[in-house]
C-alpha positions in Angstrom: 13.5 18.6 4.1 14.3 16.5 1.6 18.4 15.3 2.0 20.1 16.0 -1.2 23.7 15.4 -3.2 25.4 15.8 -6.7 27.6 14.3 -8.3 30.2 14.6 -11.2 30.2 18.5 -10.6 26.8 18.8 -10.3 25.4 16.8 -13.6 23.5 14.3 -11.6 21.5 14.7 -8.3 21.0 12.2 -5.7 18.1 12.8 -3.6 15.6 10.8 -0.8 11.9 11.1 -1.1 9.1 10.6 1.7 10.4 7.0 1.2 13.0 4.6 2.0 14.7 4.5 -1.3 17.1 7.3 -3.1 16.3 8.8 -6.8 18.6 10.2 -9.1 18.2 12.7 -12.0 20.5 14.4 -14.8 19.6 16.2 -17.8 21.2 14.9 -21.1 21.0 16.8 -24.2 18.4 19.3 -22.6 15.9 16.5 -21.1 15.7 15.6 -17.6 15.9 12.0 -16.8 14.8 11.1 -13.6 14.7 7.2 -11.9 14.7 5.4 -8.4 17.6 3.7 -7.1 16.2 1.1 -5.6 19.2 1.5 -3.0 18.5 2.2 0.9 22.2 3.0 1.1 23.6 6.6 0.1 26.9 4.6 -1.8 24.8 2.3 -3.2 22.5 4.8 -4.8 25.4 6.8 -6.1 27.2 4.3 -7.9 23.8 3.7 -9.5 23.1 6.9 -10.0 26.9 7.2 -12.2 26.2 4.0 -13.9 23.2 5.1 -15.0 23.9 8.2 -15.9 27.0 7.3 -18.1 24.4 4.5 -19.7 22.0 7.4 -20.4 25.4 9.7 -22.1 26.1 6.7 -24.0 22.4 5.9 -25.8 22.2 9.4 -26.6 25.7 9.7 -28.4 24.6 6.6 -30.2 20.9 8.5 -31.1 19.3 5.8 -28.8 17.4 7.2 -26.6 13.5 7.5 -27.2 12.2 11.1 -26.7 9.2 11.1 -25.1 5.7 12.9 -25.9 4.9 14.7 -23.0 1.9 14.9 -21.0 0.7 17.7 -22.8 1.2 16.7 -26.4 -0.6 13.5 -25.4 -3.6 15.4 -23.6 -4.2 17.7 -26.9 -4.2 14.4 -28.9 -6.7 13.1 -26.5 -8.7 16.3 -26.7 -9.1 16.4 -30.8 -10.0 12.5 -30.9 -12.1 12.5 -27.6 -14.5 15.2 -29.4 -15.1 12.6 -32.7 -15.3 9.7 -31.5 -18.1 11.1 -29.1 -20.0 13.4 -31.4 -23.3 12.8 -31.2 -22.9 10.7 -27.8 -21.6 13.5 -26.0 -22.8 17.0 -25.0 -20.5 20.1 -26.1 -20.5 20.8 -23.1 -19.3 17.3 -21.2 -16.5 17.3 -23.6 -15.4 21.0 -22.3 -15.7 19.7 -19.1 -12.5 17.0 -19.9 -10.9 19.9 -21.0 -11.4 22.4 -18.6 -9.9 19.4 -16.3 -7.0 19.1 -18.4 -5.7 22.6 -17.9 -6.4 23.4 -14.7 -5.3 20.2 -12.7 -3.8 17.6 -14.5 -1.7 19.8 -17.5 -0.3 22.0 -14.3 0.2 19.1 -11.9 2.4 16.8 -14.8 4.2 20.1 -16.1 4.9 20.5 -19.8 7.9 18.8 -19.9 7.0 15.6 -18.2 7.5 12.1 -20.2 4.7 9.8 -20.2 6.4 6.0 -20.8 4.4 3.7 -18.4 6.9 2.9 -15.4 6.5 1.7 -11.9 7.6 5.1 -9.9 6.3 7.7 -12.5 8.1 11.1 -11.8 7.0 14.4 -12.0 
């Protein structure tokens, strides 16, 4: 079971993985945002995770923070330019295959509403 705690009422969540280090998450202006600690120690993590979180209130008061595509917005755009760029190199039917792929393991394992900016601990 995976050992779990909010904070500030409930707005963010400080939780432990299969690993050694605690993650936080909080949803601001209808977006989760999720993010390791990089703490070990509970008080540690949950300073970070306040910090963090009142950073995060901050850039999106100021319109600073990026919106993200998600996975699937990115996977569609993949699928319309994946079919050009290999017409005539490809089969019809190779190019299904990607898709077929798409939607039954990876589209369902990243979740629609899953951001895709390059980080060391990607979260879904």
């Amino acid at each position: 079971m995976m050992a779990r705690h909010e904070l500030l009422g409930g707005l963010i969540q400080v939780y432990r993985r299969n690993g050694r280090y605690w993650h936080c998450s909080a949803s601001i202006d209808g977006r989760q945002h999720r993010s390791t600690t990089g703490e070990e120690d509970l008080s540690l993590a949950k300073q970070f995770a306040e910090d963090s979180f009142i950073g995060l209130r901050g850039k999106a008061r100021e319109g600073l923070l990026v919106n993200e595509k998600t996975f699937r917005q990115a996977a569609d755009q993949f699928l319309k330019e994946y079919e050009v760029i290999t017409e005539g190199q490809r089969s019809e039917r190779w190019v299904q295959g990607y898709e077929i792929r798409l939607r039954l393991h990876l589209l369902p394992f990243f979740r629609q509403g899953a951001g895709i900016s390059p980080t060391p601990d990607r979260n879904v």
